[in-house]
Backbone of each chain as nested JSON, in Angstrom:
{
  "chains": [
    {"id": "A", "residues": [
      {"number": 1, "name": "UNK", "atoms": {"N": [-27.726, -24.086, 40.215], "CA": [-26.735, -24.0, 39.163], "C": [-26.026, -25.34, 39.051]}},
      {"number": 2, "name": "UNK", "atoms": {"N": [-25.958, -25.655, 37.584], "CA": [-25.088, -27.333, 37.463], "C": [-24.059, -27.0, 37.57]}},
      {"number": 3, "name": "UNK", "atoms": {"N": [-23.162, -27.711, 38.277], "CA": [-21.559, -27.85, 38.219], "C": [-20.898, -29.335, 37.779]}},
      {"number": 4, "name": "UNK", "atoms": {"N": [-20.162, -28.863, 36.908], "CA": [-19.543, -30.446, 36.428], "C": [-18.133, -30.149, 36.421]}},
      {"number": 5, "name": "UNK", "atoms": {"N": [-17.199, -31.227, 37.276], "CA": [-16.347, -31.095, 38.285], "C": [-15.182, -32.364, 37.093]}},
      {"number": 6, "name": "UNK", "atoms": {"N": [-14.402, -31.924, 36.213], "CA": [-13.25, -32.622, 35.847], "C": [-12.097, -33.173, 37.09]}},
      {"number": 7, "name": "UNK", "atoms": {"N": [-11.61, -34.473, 37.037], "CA": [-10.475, -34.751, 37.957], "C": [-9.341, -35.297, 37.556]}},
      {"number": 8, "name": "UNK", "atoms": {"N": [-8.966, -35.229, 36.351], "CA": [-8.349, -35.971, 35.6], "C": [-6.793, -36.274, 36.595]}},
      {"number": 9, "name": "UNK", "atoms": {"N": [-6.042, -37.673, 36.765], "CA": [-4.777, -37.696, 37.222], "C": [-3.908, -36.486, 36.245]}},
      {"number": 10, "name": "UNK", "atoms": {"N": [-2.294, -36.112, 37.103], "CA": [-1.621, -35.488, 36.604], "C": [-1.054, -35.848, 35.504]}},
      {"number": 11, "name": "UNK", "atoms": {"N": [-0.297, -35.032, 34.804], "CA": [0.296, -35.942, 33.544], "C": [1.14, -36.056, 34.515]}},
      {"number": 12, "name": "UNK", "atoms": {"N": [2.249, -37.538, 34.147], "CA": [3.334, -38.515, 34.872], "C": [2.985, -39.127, 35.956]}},
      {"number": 13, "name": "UNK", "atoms": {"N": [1.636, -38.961, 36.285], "CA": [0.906, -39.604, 37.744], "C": [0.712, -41.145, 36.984]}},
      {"number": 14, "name": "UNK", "atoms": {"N": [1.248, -41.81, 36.849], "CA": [0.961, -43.49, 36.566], "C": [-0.231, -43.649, 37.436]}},
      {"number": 15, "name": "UNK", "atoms": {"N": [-1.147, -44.376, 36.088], "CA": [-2.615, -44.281, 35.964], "C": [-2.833, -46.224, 35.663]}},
      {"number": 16, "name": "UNK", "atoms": {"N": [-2.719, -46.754, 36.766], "CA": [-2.652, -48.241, 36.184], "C": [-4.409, -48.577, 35.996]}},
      {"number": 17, "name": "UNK", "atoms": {"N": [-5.225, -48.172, 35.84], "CA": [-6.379, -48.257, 35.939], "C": [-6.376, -48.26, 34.256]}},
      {"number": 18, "name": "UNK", "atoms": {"N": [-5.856, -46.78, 33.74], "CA": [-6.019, -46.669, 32.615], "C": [-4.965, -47.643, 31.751]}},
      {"number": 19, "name": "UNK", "atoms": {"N": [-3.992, -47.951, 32.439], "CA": [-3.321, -49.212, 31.41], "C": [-3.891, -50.191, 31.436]}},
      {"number": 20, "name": "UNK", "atoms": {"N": [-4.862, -50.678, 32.19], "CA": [-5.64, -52.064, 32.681], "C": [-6.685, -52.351, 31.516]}},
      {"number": 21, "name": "UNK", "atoms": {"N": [-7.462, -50.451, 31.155], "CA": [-8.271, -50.34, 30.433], "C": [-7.715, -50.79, 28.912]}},
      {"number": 22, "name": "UNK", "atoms": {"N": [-6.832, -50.203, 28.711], "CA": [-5.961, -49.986, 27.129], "C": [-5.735, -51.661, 26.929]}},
      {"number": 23, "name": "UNK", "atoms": {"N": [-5.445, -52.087, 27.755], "CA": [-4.578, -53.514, 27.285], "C": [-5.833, -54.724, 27.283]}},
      {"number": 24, "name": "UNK", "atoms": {"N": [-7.012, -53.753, 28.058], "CA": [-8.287, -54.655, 27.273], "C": [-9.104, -54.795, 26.474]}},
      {"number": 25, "name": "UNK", "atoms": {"N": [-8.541, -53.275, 25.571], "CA": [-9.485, -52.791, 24.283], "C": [-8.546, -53.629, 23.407]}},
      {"number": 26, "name": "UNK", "atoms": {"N": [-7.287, -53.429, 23.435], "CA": [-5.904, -54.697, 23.169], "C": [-6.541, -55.928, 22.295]}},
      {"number": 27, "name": "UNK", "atoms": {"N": [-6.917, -56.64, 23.857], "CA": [-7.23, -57.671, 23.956], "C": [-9.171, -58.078, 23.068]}},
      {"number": 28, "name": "UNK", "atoms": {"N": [-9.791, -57.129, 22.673], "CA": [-11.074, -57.168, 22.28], "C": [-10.527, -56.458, 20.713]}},
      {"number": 29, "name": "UNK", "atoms": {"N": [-9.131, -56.631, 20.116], "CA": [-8.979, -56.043, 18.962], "C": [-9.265, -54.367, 18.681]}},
      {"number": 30, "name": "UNK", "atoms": {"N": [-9.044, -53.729, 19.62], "CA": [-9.112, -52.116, 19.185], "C": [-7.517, -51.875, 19.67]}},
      {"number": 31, "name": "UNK", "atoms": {"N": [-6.858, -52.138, 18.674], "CA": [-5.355, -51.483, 18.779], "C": [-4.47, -50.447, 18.096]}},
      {"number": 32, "name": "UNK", "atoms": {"N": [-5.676, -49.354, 18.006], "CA": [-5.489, -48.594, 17.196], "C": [-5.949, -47.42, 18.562]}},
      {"number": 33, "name": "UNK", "atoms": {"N": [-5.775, -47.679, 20.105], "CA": [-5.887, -46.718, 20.943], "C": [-4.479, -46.828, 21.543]}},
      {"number": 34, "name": "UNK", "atoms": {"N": [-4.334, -45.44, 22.329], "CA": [-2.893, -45.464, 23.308], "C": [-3.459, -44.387, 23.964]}},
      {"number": 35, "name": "UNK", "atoms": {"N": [-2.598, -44.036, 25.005], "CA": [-2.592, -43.081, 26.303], "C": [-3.856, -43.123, 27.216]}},
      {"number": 36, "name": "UNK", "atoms": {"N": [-4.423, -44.465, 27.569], "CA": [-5.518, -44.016, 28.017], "C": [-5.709, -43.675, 29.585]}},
      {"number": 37, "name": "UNK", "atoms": {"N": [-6.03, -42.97, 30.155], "CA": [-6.363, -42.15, 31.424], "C": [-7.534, -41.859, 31.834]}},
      {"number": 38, "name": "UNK", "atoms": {"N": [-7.681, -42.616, 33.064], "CA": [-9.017, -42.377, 34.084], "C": [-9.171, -41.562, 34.857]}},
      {"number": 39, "name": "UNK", "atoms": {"N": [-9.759, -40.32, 34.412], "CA": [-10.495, -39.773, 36.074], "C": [-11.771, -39.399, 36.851]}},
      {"number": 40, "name": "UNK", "atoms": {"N": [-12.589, -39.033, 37.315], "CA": [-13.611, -38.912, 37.909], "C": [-14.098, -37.842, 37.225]}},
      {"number": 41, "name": "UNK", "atoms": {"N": [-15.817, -37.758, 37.193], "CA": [-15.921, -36.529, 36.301], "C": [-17.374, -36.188, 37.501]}},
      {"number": 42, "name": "UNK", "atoms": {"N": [-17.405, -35.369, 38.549], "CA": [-18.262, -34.729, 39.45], "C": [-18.934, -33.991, 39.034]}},
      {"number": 43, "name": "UNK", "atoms": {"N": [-20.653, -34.415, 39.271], "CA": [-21.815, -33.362, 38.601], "C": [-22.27, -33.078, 39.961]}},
      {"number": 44, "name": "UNK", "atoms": {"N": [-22.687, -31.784, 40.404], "CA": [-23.764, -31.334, 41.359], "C": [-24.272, -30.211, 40.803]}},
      {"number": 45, "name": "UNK", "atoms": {"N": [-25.441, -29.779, 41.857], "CA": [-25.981, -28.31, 42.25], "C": [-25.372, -27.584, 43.383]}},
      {"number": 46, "name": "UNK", "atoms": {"N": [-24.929, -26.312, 42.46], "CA": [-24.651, -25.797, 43.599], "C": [-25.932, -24.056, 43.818]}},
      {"number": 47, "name": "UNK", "atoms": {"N": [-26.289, -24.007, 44.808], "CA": [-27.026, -22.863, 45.467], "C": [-26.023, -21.742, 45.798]}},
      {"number": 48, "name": "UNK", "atoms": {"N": [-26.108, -20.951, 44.722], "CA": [-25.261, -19.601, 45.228], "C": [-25.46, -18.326, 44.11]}},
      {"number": 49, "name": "UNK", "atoms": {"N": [-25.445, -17.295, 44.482], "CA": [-25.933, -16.098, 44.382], "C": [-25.442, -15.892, 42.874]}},
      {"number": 50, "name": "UNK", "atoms": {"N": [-24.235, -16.039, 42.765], "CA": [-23.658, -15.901, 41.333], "C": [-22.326, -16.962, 40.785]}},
      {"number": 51, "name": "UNK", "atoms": {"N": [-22.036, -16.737, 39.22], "CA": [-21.483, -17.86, 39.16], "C": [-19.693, -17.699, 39.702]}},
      {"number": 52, "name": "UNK", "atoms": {"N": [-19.546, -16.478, 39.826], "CA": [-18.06, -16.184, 40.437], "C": [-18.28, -16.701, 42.006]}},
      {"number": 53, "name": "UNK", "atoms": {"N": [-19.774, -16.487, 42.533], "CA": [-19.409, -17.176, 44.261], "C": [-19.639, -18.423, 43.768]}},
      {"number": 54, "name": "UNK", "atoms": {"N": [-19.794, -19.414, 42.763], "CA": [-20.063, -20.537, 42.667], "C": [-18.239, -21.322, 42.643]}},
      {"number": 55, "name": "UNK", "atoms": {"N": [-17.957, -20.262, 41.606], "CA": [-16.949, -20.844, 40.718], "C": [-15.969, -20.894, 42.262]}},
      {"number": 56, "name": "UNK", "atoms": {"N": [-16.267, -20.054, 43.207], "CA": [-14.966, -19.732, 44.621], "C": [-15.537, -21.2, 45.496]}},
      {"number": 57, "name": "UNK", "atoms": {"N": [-16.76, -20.97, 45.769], "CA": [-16.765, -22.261, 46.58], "C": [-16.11, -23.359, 46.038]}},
      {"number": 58, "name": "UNK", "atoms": {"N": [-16.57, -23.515, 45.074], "CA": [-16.126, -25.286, 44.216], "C": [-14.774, -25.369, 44.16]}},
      {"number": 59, "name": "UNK", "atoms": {"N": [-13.996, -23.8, 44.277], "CA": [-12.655, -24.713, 44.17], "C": [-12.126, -24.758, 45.224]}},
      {"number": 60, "name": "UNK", "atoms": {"N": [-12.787, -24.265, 47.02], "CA": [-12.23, -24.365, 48.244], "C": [-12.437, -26.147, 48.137]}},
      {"number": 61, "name": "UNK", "atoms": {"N": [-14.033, -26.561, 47.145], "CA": [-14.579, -27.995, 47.903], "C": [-13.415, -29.013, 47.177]}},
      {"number": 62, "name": "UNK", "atoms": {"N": [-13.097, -28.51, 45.968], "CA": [-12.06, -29.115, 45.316], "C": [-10.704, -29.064, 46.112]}},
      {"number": 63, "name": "UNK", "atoms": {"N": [-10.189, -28.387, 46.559], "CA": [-9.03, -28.458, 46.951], "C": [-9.562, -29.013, 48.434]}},
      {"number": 64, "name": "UNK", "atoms": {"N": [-10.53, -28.976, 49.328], "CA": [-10.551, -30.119, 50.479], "C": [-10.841, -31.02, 50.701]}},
      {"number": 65, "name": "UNK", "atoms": {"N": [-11.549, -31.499, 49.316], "CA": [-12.16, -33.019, 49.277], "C": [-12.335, -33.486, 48.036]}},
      {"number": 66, "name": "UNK", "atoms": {"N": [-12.776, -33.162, 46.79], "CA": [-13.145, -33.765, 45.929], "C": [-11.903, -34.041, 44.82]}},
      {"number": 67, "name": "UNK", "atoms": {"N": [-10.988, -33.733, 44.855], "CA": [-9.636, -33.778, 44.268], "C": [-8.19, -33.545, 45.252]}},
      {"number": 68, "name": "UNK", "atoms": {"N": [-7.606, -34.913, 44.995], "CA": [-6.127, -35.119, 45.908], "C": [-5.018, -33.946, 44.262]}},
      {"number": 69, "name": "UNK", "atoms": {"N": [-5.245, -33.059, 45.369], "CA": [-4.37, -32.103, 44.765], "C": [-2.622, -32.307, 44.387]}},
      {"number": 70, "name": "UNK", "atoms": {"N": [-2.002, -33.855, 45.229], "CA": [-1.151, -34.027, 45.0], "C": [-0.646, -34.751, 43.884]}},
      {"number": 71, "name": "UNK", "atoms": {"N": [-1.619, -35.645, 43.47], "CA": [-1.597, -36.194, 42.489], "C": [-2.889, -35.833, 41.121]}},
      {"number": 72, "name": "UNK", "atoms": {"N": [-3.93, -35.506, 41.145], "CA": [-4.788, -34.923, 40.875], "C": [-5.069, -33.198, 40.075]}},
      {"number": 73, "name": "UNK", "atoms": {"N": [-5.891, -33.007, 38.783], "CA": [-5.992, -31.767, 39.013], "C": [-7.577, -31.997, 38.609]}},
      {"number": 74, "name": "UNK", "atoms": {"N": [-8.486, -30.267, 38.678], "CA": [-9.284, -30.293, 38.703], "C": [-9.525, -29.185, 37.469]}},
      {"number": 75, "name": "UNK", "atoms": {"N": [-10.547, -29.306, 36.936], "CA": [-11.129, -28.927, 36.105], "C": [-12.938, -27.805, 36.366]}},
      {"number": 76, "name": "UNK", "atoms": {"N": [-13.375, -26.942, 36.241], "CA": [-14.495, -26.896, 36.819], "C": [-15.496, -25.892, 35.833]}},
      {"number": 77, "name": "UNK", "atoms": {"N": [-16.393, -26.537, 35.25], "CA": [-17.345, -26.177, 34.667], "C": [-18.786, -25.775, 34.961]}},
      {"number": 78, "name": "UNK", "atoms": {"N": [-19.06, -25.106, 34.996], "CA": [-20.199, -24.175, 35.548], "C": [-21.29, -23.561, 34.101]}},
      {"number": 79, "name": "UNK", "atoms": {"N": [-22.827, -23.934, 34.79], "CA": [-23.738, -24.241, 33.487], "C": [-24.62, -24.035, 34.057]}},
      {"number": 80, "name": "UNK", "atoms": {"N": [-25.297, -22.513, 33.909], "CA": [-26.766, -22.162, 34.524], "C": [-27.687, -22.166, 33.836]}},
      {"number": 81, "name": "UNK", "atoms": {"N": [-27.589, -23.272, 33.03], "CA": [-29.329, -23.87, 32.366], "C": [-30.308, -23.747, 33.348]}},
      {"number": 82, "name": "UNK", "atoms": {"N": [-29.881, -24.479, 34.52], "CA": [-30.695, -25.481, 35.146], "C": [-31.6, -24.038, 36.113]}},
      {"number": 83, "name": "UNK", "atoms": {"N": [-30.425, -22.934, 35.559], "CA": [-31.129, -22.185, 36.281], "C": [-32.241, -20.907, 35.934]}},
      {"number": 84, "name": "UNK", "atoms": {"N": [-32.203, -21.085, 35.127], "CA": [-32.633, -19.942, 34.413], "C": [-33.67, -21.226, 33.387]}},
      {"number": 85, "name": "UNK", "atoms": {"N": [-34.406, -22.184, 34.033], "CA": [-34.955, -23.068, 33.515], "C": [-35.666, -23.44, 34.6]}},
      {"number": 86, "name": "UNK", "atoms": {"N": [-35.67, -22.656, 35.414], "CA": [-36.661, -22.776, 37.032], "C": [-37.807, -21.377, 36.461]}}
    ]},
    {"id": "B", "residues": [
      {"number": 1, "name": "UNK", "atoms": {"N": [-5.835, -38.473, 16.977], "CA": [-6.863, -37.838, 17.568], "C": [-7.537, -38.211, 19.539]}},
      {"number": 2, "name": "UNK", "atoms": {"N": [-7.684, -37.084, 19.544], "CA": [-7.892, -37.419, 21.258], "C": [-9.342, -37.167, 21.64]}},
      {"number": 3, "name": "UNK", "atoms": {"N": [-10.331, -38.35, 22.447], "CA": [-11.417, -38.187, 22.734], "C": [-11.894, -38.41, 23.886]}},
      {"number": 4, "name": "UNK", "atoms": {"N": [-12.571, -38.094, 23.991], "CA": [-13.43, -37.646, 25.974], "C": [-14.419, -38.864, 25.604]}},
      {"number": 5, "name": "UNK", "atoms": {"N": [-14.345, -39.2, 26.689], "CA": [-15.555, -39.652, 27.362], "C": [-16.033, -40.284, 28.235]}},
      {"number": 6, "name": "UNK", "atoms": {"N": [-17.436, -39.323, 28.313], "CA": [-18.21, -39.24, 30.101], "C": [-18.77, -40.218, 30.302]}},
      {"number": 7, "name": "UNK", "atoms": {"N": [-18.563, -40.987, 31.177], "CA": [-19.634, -42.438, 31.652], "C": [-20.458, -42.14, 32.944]}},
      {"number": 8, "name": "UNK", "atoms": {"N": [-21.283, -41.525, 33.083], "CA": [-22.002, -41.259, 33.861], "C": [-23.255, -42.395, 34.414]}},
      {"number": 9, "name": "UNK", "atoms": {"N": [-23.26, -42.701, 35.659], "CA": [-24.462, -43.674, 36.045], "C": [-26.084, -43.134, 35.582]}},
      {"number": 10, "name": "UNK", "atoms": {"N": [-26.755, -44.065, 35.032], "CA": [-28.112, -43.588, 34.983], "C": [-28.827, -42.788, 35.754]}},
      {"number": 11, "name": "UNK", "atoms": {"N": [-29.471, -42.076, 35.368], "CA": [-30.773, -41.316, 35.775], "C": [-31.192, -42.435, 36.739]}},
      {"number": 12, "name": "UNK", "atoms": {"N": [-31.911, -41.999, 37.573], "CA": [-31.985, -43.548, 38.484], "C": [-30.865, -44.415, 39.069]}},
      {"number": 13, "name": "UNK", "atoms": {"N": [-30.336, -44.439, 39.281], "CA": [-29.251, -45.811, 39.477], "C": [-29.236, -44.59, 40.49]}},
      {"number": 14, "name": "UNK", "atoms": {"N": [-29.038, -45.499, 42.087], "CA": [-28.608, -45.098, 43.595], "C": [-26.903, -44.96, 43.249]}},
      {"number": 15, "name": "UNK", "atoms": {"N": [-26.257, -43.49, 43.314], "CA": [-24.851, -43.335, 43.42], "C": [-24.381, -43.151, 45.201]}},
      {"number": 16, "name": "UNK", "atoms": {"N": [-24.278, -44.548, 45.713], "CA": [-24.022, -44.299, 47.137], "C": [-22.242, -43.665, 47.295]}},
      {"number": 17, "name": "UNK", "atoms": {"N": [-21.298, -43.545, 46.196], "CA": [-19.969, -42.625, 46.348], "C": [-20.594, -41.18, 46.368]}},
      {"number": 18, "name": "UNK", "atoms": {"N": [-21.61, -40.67, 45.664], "CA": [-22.075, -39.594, 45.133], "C": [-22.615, -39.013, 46.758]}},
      {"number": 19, "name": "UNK", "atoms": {"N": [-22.976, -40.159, 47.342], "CA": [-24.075, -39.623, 48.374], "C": [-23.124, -39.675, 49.658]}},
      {"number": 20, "name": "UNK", "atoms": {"N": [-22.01, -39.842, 49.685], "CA": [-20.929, -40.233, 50.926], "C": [-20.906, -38.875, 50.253]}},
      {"number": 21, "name": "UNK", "atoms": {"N": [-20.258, -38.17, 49.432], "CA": [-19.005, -37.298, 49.211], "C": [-19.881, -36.141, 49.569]}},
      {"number": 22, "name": "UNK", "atoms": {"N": [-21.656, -35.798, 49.284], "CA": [-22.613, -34.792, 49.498], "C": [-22.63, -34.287, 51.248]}},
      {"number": 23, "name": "UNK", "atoms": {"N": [-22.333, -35.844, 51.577], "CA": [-22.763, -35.555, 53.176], "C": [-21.481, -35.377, 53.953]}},
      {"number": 24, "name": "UNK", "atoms": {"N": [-20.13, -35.29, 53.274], "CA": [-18.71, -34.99, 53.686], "C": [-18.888, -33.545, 53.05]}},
      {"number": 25, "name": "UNK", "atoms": {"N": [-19.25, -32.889, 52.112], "CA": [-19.213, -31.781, 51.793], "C": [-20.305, -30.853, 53.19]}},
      {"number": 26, "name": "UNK", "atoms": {"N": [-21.29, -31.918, 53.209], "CA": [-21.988, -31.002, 54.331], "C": [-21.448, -30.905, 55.664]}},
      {"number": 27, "name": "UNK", "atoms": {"N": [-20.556, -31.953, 56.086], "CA": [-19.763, -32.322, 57.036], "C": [-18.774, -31.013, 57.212]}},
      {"number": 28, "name": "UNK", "atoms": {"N": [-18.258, -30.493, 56.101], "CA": [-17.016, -29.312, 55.735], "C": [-17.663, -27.938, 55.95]}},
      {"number": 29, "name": "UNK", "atoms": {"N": [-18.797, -28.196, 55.621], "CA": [-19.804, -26.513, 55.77], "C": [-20.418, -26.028, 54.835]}},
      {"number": 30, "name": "UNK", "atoms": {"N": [-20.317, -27.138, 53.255], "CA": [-21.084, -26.864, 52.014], "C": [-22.155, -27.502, 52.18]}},
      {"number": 31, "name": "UNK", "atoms": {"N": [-23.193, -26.332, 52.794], "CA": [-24.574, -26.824, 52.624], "C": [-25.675, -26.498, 51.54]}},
      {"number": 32, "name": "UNK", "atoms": {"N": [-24.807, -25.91, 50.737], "CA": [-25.613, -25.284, 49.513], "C": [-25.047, -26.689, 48.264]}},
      {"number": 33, "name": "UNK", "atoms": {"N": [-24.884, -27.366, 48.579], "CA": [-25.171, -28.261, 47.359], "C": [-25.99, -29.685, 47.265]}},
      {"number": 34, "name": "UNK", "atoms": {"N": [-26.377, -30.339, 46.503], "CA": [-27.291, -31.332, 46.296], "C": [-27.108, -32.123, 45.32]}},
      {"number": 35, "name": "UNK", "atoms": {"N": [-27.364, -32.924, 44.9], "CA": [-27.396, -34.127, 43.813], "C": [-25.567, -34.532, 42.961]}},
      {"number": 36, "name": "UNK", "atoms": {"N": [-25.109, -34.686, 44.353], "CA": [-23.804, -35.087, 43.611], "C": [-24.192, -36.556, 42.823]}},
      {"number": 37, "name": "UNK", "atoms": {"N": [-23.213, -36.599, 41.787], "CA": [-23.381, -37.773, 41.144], "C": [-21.984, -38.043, 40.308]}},
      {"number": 38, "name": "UNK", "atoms": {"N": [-21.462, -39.253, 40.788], "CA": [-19.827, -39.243, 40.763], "C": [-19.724, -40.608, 39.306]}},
      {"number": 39, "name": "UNK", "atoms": {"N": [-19.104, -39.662, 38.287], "CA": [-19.06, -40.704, 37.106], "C": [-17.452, -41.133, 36.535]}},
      {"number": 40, "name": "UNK", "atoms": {"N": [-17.03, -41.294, 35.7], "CA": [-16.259, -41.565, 34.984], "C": [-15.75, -40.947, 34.045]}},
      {"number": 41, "name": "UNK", "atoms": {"N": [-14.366, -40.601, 33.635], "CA": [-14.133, -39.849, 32.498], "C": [-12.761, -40.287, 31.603]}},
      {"number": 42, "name": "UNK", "atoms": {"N": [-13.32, -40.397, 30.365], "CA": [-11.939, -41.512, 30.094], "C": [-11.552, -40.638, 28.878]}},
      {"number": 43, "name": "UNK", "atoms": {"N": [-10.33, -40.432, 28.801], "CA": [-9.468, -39.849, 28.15], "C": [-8.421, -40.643, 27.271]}},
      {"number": 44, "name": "UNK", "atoms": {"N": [-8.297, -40.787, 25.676], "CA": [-7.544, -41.909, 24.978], "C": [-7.147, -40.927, 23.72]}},
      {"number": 45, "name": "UNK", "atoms": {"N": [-6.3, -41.714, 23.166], "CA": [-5.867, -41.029, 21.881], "C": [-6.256, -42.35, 21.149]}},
      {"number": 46, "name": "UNK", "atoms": {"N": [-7.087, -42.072, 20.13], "CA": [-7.483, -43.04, 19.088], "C": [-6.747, -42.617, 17.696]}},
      {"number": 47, "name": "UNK", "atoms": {"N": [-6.371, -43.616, 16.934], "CA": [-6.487, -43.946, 15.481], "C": [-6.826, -44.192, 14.181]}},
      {"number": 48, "name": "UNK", "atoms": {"N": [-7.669, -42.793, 13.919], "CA": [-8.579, -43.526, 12.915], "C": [-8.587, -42.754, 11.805]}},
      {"number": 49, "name": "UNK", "atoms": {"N": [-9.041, -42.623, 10.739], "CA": [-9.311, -42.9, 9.299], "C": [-10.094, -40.985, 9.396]}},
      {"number": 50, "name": "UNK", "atoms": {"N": [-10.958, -40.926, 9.985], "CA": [-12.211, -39.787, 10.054], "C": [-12.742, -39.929, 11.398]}},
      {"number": 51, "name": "UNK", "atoms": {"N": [-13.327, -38.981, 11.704], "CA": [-13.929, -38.38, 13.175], "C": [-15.415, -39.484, 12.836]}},
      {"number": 52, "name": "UNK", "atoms": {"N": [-15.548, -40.104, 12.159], "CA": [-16.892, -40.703, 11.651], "C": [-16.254, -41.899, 12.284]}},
      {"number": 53, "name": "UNK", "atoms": {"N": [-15.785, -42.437, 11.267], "CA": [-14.721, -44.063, 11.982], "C": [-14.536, -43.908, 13.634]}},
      {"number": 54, "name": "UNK", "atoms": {"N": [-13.918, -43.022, 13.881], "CA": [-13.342, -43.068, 15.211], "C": [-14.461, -42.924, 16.305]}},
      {"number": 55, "name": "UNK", "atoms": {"N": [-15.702, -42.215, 16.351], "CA": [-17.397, -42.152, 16.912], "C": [-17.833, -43.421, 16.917]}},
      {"number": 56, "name": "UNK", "atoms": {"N": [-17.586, -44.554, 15.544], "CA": [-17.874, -45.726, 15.641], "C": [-17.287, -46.959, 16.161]}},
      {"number": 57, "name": "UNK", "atoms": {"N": [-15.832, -46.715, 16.235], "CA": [-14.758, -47.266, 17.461], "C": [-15.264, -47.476, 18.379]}},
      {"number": 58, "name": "UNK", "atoms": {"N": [-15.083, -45.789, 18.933], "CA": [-15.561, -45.688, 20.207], "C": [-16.395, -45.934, 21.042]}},
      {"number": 59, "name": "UNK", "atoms": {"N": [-17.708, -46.33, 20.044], "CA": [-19.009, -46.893, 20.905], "C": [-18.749, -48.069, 20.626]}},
      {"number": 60, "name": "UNK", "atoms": {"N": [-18.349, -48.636, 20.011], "CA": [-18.136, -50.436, 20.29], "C": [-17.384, -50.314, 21.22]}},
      {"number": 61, "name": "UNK", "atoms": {"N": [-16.808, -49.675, 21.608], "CA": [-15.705, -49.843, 22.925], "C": [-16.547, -49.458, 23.873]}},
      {"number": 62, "name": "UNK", "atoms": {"N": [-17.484, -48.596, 24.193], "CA": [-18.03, -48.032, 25.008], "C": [-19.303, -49.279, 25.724]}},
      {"number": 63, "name": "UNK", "atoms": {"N": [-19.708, -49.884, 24.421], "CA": [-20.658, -51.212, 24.834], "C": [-20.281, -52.486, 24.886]}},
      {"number": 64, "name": "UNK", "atoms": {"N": [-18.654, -52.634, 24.531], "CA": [-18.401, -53.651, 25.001], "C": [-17.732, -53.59, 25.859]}},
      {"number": 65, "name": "UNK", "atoms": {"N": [-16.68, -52.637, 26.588], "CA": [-16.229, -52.459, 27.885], "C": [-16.2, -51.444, 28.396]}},
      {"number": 66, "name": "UNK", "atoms": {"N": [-16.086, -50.289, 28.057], "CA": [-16.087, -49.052, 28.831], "C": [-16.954, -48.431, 29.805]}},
      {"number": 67, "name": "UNK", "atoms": {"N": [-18.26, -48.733, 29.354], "CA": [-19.23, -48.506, 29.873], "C": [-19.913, -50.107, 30.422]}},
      {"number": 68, "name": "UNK", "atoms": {"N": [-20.928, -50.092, 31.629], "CA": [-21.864, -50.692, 31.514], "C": [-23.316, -50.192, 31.537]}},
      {"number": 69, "name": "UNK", "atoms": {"N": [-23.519, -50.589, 30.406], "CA": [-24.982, -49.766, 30.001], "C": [-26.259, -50.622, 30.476]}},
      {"number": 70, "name": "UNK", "atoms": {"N": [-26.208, -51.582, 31.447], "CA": [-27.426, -51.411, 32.489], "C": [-27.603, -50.643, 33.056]}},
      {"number": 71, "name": "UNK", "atoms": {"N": [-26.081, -50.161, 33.781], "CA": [-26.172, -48.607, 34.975], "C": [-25.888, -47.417, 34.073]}},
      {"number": 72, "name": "UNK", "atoms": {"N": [-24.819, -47.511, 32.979], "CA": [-24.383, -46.111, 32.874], "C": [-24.278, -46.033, 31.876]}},
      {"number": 73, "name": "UNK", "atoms": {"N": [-24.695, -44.642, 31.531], "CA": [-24.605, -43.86, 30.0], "C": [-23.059, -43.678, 29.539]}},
      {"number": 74, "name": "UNK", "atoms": {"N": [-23.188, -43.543, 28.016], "CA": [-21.691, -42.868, 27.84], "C": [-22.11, -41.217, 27.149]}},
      {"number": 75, "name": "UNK", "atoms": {"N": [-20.78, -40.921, 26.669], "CA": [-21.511, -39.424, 26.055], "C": [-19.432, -39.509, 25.465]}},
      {"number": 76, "name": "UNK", "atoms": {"N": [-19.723, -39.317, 23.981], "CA": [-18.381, -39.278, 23.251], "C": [-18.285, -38.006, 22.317]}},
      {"number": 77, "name": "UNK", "atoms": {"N": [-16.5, -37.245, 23.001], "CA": [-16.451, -36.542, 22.39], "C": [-15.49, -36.717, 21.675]}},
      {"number": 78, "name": "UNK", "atoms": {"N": [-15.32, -35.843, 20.809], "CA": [-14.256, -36.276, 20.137], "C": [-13.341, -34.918, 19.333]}},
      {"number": 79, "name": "UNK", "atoms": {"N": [-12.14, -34.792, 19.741], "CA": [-11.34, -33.404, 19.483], "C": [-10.059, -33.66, 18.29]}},
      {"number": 80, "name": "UNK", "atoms": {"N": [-9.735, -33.362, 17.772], "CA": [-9.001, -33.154, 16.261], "C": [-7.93, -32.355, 16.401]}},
      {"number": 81, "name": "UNK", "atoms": {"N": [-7.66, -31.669, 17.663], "CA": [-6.861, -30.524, 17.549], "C": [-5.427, -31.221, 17.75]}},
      {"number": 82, "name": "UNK", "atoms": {"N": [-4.997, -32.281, 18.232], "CA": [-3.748, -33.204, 18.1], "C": [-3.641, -33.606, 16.683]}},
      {"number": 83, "name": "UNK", "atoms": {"N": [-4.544, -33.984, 15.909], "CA": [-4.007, -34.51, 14.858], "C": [-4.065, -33.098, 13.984]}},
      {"number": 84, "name": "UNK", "atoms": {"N": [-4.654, -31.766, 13.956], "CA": [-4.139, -30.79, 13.545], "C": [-2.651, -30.435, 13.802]}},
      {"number": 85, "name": "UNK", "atoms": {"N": [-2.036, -30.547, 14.619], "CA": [-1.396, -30.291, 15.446], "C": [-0.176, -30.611, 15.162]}},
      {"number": 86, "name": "UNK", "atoms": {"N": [0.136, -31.947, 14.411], "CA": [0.657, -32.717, 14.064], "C": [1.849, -32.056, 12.813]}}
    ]}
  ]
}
């Protein structure tokens, strides 16, 4: 089963990555963008019986490793093409 | 208007973050997963004219900095419901 794993920072989590980005689209004449925000976007397989035990694991793995829950949230999308395509 | 988008490393391209975070998940006791692959996700509010204009923004932005498209794909979405909203 595909899992695709959103991490987007919190809103008010100062995102200097994404101001770094903005002020270089700026600088290449696209100044017709604002708010821009970086976060990680996690694809795997996950092996599990159904998509409710899928959807439970991913968010124990999310909350112990793949997203800093303090600053961080997670998002989690679940897509059994891949499976029902075996 | 506010638009997504996924920058994901190529098909091919070695994701050695992808392959640390698989073998820390197996490290935790998730041994049911495989092919992590750790991308990018950029989130902006653009300015534009039509959802047509703003698709064409966006990939000049996407090939001249957002992305690097030796390693990595982009994939642009694009949502309307802010400037409905409005």
């Amino acid at each position: 089963m595909k899992a695709i794993i959103n991490v987007p920072l919190k809103n008010g989590v100062l995102d200097p990555q994404g101001k770094a980005v903005e002020h270089a689209l700026g600088s290449l004449g696209f100044n017709n963008v604002s708010g821009v925000r970086i976060g990680k976007q996690i694809v795997l397989d996950i092996d599990a019986a159904s998509k409710d035990e899928a959807r439970k694991e991913l968010t124990k793995m999310c909350e112990e490793l793949l997203a800093n829950t303090v600053i961080e949230d997670y998002e989690i999308n679940l897509n059994d093409k891949c499976e029902s395509a075996k």
